[in-house]
PDBQT receptor file of N, H, CA, C and O in Angstrom, charges set to zero:
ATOM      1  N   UNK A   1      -4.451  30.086  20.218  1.00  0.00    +0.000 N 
ATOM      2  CA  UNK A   1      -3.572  30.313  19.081  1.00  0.00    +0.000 C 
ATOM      3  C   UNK A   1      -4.099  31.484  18.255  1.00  0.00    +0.000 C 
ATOM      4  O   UNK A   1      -5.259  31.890  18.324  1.00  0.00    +0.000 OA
ATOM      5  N   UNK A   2      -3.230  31.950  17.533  1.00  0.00    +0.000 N 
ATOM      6  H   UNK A   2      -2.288  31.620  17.476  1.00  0.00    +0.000 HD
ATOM      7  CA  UNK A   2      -3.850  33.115  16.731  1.00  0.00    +0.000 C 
ATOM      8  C   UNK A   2      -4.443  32.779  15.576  1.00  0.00    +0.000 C 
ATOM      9  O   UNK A   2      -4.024  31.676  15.226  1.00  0.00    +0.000 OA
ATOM     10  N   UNK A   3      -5.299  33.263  14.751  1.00  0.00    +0.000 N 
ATOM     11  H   UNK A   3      -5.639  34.159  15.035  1.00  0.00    +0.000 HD
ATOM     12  CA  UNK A   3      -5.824  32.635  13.593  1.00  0.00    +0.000 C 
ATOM     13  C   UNK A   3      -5.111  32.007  12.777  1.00  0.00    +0.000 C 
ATOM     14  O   UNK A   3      -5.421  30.926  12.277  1.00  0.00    +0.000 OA
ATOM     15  N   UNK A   4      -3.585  32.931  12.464  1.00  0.00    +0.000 N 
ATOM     16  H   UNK A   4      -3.333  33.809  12.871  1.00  0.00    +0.000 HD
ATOM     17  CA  UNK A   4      -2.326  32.334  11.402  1.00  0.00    +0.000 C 
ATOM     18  C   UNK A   4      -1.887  31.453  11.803  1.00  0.00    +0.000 C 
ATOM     19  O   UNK A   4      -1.536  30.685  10.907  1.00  0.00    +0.000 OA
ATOM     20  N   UNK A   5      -1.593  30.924  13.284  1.00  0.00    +0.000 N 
ATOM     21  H   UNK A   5      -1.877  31.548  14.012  1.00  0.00    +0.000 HD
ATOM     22  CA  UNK A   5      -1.488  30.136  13.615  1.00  0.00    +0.000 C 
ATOM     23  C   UNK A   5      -2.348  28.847  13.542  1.00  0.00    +0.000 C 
ATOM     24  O   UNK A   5      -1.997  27.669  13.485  1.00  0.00    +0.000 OA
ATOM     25  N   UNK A   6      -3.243  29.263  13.557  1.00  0.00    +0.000 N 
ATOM     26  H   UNK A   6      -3.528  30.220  13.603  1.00  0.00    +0.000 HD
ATOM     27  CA  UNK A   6      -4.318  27.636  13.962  1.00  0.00    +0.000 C 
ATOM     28  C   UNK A   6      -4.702  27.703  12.452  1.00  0.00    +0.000 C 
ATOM     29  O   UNK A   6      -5.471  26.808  12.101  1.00  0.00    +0.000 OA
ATOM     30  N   UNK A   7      -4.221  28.808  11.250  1.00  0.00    +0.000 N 
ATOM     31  H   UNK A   7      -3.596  29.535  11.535  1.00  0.00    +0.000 HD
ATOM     32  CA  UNK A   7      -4.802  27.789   9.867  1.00  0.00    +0.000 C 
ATOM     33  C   UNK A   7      -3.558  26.989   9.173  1.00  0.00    +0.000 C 
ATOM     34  O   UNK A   7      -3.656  25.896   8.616  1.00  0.00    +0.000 OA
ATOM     35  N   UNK A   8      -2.618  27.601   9.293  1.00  0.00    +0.000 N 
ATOM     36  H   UNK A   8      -2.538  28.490   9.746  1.00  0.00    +0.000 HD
ATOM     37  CA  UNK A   8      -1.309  26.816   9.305  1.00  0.00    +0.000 C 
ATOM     38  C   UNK A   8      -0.950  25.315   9.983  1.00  0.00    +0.000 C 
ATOM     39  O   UNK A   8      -0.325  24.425   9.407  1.00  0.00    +0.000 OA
ATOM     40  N   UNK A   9      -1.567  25.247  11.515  1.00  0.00    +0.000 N 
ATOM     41  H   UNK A   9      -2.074  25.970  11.983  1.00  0.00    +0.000 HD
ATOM     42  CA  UNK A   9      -1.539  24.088  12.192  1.00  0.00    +0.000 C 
ATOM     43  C   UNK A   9      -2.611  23.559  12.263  1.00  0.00    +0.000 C 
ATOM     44  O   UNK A   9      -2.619  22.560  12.982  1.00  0.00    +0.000 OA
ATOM     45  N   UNK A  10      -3.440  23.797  11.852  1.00  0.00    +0.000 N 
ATOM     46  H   UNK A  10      -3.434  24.609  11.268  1.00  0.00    +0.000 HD
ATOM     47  CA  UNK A  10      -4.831  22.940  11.713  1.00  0.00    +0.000 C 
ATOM     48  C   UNK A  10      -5.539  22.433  10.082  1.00  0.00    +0.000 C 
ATOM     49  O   UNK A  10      -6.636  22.002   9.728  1.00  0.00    +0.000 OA
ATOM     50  N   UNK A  11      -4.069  22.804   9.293  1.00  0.00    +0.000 N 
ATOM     51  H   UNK A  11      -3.178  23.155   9.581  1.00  0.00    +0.000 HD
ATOM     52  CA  UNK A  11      -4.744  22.516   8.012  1.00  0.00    +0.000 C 
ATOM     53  C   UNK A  11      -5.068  21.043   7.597  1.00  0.00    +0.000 C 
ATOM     54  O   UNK A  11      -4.062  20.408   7.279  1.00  0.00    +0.000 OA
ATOM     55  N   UNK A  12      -6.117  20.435   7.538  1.00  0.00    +0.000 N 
ATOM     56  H   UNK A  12      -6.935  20.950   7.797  1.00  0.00    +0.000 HD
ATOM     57  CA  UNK A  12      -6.641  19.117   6.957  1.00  0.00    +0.000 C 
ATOM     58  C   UNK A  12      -7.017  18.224   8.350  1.00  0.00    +0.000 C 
ATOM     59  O   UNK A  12      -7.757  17.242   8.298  1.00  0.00    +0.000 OA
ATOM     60  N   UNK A  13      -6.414  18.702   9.565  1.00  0.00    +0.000 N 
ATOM     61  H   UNK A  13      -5.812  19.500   9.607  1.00  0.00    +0.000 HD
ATOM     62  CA  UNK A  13      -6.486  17.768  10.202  1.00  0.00    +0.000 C 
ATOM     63  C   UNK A  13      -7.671  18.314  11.630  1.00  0.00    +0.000 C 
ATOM     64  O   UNK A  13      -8.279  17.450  12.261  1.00  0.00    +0.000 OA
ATOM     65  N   UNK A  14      -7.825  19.710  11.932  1.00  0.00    +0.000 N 
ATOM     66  H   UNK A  14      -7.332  20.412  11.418  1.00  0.00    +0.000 HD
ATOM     67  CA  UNK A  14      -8.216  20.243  13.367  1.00  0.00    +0.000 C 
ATOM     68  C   UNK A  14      -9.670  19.883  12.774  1.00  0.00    +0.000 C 
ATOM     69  O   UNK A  14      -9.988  19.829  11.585  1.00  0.00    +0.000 OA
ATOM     70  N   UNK A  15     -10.709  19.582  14.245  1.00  0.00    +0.000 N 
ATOM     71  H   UNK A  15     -10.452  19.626  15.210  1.00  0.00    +0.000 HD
ATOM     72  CA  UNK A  15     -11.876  19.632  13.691  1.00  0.00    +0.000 C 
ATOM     73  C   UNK A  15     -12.744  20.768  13.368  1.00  0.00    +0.000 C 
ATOM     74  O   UNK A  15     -13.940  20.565  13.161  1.00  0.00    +0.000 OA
ATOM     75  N   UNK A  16     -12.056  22.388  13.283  1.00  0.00    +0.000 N 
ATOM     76  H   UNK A  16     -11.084  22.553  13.451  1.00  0.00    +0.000 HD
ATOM     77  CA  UNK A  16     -12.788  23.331  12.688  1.00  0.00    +0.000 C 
ATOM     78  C   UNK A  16     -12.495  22.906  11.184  1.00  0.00    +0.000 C 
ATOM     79  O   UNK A  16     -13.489  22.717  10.483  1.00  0.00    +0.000 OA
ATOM     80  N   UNK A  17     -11.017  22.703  10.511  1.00  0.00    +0.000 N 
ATOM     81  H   UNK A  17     -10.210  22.856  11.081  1.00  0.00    +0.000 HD
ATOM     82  CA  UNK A  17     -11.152  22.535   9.471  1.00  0.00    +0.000 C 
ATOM     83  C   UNK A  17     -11.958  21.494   8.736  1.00  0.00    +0.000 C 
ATOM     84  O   UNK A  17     -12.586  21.733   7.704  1.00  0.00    +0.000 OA
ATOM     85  N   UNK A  18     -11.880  19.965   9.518  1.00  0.00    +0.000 N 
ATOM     86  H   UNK A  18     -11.370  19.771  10.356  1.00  0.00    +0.000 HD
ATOM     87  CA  UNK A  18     -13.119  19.249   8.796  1.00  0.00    +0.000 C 
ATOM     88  C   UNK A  18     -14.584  19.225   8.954  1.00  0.00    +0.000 C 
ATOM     89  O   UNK A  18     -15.358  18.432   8.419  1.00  0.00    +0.000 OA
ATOM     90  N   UNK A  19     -14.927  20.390   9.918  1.00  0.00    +0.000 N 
ATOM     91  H   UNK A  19     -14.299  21.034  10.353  1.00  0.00    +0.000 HD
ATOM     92  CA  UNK A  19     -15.976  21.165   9.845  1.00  0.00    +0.000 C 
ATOM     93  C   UNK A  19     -16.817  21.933   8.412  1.00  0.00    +0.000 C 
ATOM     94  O   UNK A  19     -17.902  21.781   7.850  1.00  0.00    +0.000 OA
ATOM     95  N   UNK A  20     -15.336  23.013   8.199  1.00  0.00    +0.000 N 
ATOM     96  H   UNK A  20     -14.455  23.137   8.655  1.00  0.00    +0.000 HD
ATOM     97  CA  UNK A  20     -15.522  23.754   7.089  1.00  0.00    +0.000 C 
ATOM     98  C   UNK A  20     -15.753  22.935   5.890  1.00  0.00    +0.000 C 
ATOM     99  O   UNK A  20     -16.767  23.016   5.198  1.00  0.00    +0.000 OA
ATOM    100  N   UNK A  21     -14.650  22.052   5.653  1.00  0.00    +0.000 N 
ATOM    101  H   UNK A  21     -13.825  21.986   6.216  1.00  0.00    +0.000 HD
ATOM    102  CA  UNK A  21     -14.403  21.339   4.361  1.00  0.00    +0.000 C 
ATOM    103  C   UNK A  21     -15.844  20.347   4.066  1.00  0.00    +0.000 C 
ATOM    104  O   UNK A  21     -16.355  20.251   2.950  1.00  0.00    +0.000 OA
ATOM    105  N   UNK A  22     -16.446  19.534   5.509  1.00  0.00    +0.000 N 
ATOM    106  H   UNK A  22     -16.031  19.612   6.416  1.00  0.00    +0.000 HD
ATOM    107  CA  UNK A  22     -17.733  19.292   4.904  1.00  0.00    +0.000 C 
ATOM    108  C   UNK A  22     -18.449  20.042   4.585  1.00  0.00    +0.000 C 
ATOM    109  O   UNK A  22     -19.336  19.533   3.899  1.00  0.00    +0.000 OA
ATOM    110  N   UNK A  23     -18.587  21.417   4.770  1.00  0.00    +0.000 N 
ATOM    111  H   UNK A  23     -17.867  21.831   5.327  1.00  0.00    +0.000 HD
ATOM    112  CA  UNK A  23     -19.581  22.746   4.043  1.00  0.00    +0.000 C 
ATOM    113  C   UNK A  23     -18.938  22.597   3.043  1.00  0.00    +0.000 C 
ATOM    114  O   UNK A  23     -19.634  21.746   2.489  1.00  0.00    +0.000 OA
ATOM    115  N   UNK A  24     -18.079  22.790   2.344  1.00  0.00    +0.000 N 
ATOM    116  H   UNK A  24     -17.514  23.481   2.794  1.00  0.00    +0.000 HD
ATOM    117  CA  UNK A  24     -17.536  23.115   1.005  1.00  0.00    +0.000 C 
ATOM    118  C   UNK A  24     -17.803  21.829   0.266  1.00  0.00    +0.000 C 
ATOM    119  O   UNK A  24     -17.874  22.069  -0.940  1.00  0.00    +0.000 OA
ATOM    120  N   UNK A  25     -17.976  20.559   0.541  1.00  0.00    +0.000 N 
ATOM    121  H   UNK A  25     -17.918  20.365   1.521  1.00  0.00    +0.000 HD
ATOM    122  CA  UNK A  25     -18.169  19.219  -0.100  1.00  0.00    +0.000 C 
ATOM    123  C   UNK A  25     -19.410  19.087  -0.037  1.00  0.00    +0.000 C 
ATOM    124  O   UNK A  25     -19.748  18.119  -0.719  1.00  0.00    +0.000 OA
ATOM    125  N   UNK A  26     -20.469  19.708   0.568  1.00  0.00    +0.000 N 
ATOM    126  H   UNK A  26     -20.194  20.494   1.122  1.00  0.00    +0.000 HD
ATOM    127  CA  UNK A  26     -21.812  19.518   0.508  1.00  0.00    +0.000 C 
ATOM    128  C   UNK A  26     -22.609  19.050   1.788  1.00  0.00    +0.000 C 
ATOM    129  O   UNK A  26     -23.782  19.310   2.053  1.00  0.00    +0.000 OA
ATOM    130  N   UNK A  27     -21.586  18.198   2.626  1.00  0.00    +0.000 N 
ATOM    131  H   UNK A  27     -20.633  17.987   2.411  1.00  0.00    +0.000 HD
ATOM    132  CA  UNK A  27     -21.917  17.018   3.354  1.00  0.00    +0.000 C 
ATOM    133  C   UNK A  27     -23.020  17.949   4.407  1.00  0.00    +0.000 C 
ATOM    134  O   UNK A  27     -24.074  17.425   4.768  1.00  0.00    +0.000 OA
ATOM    135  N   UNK A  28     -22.620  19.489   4.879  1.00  0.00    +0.000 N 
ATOM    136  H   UNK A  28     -21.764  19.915   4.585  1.00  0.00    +0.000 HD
ATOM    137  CA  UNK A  28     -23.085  19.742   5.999  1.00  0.00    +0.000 C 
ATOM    138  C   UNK A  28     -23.642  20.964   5.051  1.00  0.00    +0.000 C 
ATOM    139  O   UNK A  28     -23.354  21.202   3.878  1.00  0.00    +0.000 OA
ATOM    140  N   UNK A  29     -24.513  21.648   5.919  1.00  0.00    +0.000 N 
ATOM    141  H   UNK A  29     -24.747  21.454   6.872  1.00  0.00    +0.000 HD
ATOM    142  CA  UNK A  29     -25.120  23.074   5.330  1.00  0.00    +0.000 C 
ATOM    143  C   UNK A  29     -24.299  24.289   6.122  1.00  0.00    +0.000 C 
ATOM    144  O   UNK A  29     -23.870  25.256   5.492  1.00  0.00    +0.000 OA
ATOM    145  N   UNK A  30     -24.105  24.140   7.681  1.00  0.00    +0.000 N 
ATOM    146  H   UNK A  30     -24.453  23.354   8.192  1.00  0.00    +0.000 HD
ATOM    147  CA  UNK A  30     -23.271  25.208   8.228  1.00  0.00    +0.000 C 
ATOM    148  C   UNK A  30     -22.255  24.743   9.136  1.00  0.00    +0.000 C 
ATOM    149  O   UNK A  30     -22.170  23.553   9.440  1.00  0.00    +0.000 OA
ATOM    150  N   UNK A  31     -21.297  25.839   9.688  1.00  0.00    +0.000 N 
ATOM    151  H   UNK A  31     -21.366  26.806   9.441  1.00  0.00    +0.000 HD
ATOM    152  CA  UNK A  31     -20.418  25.186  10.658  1.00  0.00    +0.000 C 
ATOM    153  C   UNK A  31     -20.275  26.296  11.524  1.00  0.00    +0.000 C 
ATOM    154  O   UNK A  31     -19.900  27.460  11.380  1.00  0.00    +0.000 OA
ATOM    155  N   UNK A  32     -20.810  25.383  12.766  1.00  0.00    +0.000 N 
ATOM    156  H   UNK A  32     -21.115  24.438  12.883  1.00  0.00    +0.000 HD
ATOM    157  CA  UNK A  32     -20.890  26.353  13.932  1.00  0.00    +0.000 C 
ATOM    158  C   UNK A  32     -19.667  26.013  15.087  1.00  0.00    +0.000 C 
ATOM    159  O   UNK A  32     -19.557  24.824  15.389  1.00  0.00    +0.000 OA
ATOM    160  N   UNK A  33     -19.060  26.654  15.520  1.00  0.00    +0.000 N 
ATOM    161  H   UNK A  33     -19.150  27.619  15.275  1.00  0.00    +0.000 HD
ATOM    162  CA  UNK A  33     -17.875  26.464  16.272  1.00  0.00    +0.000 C 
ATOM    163  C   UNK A  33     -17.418  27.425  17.500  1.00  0.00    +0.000 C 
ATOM    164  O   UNK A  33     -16.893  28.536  17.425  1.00  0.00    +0.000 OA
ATOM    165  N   UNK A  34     -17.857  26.484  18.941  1.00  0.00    +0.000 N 
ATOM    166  H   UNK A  34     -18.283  25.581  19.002  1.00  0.00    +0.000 HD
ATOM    167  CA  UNK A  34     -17.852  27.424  20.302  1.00  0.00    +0.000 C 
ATOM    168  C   UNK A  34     -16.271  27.612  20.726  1.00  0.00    +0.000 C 
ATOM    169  O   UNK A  34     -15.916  27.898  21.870  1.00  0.00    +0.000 OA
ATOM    170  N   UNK A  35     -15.294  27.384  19.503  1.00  0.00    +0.000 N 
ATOM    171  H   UNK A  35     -15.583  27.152  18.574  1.00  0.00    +0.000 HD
ATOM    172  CA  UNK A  35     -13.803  27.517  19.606  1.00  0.00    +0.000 C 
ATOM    173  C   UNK A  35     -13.178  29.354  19.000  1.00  0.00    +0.000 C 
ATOM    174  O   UNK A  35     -13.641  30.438  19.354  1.00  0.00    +0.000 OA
ATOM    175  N   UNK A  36     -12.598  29.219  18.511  1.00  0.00    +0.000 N 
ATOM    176  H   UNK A  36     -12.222  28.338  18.223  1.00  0.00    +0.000 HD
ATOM    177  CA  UNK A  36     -11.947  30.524  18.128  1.00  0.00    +0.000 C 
ATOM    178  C   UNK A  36     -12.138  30.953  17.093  1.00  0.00    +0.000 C 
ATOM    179  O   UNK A  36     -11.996  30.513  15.952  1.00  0.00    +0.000 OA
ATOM    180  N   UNK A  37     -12.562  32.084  17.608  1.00  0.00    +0.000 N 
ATOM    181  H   UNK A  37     -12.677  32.442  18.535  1.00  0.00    +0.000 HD
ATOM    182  CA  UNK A  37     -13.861  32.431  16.563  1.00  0.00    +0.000 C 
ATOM    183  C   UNK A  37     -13.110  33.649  15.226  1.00  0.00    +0.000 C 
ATOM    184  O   UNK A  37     -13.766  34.001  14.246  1.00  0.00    +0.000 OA
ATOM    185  N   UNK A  38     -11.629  34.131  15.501  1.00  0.00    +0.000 N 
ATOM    186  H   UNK A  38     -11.095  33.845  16.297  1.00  0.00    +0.000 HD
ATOM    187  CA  UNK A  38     -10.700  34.085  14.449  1.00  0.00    +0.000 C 
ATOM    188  C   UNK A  38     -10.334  33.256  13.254  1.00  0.00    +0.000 C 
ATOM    189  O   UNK A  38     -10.308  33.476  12.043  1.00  0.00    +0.000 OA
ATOM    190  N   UNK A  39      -9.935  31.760  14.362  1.00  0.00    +0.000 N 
ATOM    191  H   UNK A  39      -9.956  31.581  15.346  1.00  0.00    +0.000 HD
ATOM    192  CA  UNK A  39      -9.089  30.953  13.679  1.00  0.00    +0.000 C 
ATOM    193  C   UNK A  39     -10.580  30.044  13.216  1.00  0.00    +0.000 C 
ATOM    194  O   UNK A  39     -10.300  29.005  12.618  1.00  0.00    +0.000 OA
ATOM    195  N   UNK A  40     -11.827  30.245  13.373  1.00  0.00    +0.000 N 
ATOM    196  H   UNK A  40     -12.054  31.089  13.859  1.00  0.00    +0.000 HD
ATOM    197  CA  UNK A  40     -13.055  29.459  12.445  1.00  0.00    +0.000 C 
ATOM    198  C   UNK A  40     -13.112  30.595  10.711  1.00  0.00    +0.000 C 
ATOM    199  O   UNK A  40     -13.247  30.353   9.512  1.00  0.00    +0.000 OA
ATOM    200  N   UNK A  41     -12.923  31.785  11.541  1.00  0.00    +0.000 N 
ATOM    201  H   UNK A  41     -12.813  31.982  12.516  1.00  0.00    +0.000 HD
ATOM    202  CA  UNK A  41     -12.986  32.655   9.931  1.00  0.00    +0.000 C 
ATOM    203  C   UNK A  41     -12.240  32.881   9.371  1.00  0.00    +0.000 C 
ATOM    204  O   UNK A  41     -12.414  33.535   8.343  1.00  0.00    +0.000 OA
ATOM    205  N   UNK A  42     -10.964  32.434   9.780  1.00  0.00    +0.000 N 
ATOM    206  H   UNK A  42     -10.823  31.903  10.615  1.00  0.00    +0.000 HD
ATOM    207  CA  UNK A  42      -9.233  32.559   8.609  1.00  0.00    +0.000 C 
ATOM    208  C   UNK A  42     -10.122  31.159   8.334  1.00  0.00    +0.000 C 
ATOM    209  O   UNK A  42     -11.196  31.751   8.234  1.00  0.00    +0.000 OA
ATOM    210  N   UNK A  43     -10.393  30.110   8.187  1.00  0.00    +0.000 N 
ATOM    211  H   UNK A  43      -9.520  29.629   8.269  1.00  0.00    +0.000 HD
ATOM    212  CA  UNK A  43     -10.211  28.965   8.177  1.00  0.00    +0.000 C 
ATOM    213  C   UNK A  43     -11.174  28.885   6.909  1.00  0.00    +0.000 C 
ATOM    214  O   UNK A  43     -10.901  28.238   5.899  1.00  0.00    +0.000 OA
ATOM    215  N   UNK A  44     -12.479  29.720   7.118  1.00  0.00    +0.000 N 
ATOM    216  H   UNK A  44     -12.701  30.247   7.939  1.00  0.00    +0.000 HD
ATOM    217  CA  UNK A  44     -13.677  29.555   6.416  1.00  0.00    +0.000 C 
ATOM    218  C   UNK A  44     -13.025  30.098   5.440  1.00  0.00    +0.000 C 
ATOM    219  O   UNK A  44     -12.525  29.272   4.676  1.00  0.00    +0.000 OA
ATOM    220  N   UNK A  45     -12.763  31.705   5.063  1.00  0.00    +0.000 N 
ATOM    221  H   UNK A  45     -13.169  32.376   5.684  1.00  0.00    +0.000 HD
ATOM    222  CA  UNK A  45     -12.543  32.050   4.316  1.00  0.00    +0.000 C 
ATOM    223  C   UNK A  45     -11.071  31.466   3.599  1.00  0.00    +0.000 C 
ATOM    224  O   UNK A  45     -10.759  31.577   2.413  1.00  0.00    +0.000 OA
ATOM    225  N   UNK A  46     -10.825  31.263   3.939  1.00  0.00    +0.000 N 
ATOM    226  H   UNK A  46     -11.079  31.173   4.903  1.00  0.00    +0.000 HD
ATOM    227  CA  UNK A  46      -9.474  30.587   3.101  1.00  0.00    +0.000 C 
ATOM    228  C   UNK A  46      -9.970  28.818   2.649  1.00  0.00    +0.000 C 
ATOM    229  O   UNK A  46      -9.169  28.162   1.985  1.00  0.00    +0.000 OA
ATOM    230  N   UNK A  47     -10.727  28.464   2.890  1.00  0.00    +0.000 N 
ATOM    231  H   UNK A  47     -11.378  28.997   3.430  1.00  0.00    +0.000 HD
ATOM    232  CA  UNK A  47     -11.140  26.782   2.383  1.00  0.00    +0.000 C 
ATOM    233  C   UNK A  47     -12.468  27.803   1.289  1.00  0.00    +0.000 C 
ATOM    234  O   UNK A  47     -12.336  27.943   0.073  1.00  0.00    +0.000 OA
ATOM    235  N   UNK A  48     -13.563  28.344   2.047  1.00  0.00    +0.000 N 
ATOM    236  H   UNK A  48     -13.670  28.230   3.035  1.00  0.00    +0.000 HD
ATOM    237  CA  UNK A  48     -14.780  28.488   1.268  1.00  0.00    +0.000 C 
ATOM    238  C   UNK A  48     -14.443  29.848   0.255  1.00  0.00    +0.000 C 
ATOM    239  O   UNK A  48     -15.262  30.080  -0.634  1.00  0.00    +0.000 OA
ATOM    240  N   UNK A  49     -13.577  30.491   0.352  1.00  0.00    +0.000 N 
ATOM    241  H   UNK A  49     -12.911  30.302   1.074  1.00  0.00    +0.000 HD
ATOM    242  CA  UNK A  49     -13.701  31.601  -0.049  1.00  0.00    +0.000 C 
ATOM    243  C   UNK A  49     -14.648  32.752   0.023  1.00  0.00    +0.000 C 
ATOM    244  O   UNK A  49     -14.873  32.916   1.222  1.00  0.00    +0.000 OA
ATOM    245  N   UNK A  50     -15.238  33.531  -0.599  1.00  0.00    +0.000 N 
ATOM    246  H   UNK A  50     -15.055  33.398  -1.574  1.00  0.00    +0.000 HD
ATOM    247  CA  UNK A  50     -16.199  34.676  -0.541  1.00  0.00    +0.000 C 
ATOM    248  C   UNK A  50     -17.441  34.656  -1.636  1.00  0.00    +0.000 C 
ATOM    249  O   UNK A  50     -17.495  33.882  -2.592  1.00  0.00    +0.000 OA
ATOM    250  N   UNK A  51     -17.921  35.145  -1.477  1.00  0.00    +0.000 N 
ATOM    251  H   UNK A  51     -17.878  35.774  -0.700  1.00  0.00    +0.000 HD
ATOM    252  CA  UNK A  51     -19.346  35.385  -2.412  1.00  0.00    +0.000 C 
ATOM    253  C   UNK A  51     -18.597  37.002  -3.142  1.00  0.00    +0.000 C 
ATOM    254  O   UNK A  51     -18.016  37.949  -2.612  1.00  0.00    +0.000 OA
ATOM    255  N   UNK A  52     -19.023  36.647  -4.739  1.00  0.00    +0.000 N 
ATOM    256  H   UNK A  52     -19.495  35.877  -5.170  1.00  0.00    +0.000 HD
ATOM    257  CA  UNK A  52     -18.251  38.022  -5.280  1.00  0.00    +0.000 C 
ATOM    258  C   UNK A  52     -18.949  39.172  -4.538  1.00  0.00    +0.000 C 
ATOM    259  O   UNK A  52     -20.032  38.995  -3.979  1.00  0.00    +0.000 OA
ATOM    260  N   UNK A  53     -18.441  40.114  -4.540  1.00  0.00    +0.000 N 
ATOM    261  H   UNK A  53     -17.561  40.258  -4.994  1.00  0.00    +0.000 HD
ATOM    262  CA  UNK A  53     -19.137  41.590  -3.666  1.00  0.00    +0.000 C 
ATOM    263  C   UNK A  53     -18.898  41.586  -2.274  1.00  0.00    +0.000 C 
ATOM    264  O   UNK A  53     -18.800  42.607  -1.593  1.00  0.00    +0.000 OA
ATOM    265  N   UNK A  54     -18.808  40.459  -1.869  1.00  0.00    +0.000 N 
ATOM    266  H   UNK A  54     -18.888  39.630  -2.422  1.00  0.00    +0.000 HD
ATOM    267  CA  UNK A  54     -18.277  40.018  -0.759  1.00  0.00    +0.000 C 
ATOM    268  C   UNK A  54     -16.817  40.205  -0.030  1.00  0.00    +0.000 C 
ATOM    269  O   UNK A  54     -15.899  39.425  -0.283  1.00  0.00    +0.000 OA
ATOM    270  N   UNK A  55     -16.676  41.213   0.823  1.00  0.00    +0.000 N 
ATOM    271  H   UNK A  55     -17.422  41.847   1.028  1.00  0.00    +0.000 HD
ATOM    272  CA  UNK A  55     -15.328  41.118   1.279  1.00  0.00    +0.000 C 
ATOM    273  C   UNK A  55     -14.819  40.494   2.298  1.00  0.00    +0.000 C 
ATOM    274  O   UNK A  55     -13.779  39.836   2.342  1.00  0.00    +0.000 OA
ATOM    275  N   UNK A  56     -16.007  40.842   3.585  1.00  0.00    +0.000 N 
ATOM    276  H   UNK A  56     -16.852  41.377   3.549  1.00  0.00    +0.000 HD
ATOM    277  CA  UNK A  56     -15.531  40.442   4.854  1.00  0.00    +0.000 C 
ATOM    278  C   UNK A  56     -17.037  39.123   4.925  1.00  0.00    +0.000 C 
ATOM    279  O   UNK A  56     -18.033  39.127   4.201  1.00  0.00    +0.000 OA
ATOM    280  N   UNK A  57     -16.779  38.379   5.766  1.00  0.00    +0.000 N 
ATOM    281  H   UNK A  57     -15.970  38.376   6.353  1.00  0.00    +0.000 HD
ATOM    282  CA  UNK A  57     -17.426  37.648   6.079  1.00  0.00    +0.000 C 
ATOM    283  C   UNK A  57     -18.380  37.871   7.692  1.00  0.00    +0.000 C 
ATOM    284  O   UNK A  57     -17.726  38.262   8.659  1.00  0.00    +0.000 OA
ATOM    285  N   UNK A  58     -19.648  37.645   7.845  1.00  0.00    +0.000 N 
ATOM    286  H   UNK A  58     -20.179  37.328   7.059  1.00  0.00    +0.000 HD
ATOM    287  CA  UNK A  58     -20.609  38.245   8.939  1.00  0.00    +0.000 C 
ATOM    288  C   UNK A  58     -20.231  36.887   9.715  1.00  0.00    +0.000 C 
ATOM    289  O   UNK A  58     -19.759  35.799   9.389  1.00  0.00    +0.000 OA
ATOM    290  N   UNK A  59     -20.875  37.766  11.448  1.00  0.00    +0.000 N 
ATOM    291  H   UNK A  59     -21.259  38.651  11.714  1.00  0.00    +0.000 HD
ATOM    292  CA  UNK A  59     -20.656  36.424  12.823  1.00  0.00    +0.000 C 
ATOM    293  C   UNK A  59     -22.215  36.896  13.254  1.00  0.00    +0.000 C 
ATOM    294  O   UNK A  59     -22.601  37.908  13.838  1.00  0.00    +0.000 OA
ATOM    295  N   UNK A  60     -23.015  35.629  12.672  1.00  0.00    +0.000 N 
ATOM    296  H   UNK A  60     -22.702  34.806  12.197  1.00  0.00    +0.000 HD
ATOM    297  CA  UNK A  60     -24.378  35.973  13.508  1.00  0.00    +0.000 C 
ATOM    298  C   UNK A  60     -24.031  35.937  15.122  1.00  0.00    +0.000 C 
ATOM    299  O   UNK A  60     -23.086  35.509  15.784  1.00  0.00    +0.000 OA
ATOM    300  N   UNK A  61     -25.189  36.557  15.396  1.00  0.00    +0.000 N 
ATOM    301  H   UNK A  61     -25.957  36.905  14.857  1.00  0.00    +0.000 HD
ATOM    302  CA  UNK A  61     -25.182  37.043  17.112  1.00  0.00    +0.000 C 
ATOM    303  C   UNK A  61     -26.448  36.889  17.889  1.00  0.00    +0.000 C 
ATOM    304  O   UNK A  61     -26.723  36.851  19.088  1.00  0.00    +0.000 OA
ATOM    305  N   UNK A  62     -27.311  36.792  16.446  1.00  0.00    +0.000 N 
ATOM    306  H   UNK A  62     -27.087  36.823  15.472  1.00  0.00    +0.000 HD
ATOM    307  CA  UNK A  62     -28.710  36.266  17.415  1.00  0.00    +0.000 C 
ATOM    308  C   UNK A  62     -29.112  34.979  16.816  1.00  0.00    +0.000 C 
ATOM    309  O   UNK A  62     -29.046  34.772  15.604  1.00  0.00    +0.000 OA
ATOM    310  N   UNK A  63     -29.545  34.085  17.715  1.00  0.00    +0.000 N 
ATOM    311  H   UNK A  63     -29.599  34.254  18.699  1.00  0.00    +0.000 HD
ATOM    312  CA  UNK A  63     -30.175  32.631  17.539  1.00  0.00    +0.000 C 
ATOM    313  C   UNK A  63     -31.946  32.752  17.490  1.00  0.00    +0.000 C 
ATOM    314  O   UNK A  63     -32.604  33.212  18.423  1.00  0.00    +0.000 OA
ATOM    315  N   UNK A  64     -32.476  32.283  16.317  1.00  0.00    +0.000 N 
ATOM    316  H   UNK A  64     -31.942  31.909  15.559  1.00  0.00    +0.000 HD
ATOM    317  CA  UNK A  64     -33.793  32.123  17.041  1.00  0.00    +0.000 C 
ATOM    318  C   UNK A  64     -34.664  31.309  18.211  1.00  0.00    +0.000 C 
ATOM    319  O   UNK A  64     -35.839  31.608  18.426  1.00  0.00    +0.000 OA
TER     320      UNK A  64
């Protein structure tokens, strides 16, 4: 699905979104997701929003 798609159809219910939403409630510290990696950052940024100065949001690439 395309990102607009999967934040539109995944709102409250897909498990990227109750992924995100436990970051935003405290419950979790991060949310890592081997799904679509668009529709995880429409998702983030539209539930978590941005850090001021902040425009775009980073995709780490290296693991330690």
């Amino acid at each position: 699905a395309k990102p607009s798609q999967a934040l539109r159809q995944g709102r409250g219910k897909s498990s990227m979104w109750m992924a995100i939403d436990a970051v935003r409630e405290g419950r979790a510290d991060t949310c890592v997701s081997a799904g679509n990696t668009g529709a995880l950052m429409a998702m983030a940024r539209f539930v978590l929003k941005t850090l001021p100065g902040i425009s775009r949001p980073a995709i780490a690439a290296v693991w330690p």
